[in-house]
C-alpha positions as CSV (number, residue, x, y, z in Angstrom):
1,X,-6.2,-5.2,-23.0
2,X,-4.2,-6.5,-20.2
3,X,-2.1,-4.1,-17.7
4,X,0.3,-4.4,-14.6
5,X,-1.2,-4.6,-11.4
6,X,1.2,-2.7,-10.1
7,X,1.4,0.3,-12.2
8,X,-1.2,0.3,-14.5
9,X,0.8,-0.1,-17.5
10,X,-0.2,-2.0,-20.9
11,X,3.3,-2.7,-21.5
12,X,3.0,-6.5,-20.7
13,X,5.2,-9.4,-22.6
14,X,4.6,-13.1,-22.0
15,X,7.8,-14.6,-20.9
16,X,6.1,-18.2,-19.6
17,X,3.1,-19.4,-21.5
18,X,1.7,-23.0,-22.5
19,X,-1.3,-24.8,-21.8
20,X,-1.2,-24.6,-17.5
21,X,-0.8,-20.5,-17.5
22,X,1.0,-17.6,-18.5
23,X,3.6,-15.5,-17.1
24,X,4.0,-12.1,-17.8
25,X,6.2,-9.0,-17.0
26,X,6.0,-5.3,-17.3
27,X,8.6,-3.4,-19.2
28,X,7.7,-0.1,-17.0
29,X,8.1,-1.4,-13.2
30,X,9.5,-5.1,-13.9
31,X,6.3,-6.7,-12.6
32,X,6.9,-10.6,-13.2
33,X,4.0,-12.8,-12.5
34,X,0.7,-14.6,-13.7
35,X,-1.5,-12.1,-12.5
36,X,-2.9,-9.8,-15.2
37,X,-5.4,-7.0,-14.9
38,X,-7.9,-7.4,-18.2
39,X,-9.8,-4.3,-18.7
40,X,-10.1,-1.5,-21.6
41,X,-10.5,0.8,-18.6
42,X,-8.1,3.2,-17.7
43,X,-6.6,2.1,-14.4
44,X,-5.8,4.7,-11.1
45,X,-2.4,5.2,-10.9
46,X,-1.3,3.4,-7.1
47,X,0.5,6.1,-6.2
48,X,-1.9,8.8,-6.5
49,X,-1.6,11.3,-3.5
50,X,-3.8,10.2,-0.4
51,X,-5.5,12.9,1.6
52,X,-4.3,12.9,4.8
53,X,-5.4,15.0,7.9
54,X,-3.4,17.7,9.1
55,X,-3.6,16.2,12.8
56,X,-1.6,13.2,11.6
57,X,1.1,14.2,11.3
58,X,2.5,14.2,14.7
59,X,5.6,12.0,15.3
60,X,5.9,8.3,16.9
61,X,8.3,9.5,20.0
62,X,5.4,12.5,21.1
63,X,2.8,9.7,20.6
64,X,4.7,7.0,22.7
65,X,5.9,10.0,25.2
66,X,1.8,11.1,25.7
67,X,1.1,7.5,26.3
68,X,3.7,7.1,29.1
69,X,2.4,10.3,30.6
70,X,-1.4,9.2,30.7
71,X,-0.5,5.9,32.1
72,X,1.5,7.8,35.2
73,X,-1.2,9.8,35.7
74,X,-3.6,6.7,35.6
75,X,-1.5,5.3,38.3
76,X,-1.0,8.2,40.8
77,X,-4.6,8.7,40.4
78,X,-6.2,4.9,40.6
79,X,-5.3,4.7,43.9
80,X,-6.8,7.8,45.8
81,X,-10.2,6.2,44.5
């Protein structure tokens, strides 16, 4: 059974075929392309939830603003040693 890369789907149709390759797209995400997953294995679906860890979640401008405060305290310190 062939399915979408992308989404898992087996609802493939050949829109380019002939002796060099296929071509196929996905009616259910509008994959187009030559690459085909063959398997009579379910697939995951991609976007599944990913675990994530609660200390994450902290936003870029309190990240970048910690790192501008280590590296002024780096400098006033570096040169009392």
């Amino acid at each position: 059974m062939r399915r979408c890369p992308q989404c898992g789907s087996n609802d493939l149709f050949q829109t380019v075929g002939g002796y060099i390759g296929s071509e196929w797209r996905c009616k259910r995400c509008g994959y187009q392309g030559a690459f085909v997953v063959e398997s009579e294995e379910e697939m995951p679906h991609p976007e599944a939830p990913k675990t994530e860890s609660p200390g994450m979640n902290i936003p870029l401008w309190i990240r970048i603003l910690a790192i501008i405060f280590l590296l002024i305290i780096i400098l006033i310190a570096l040169p009392r040693w």
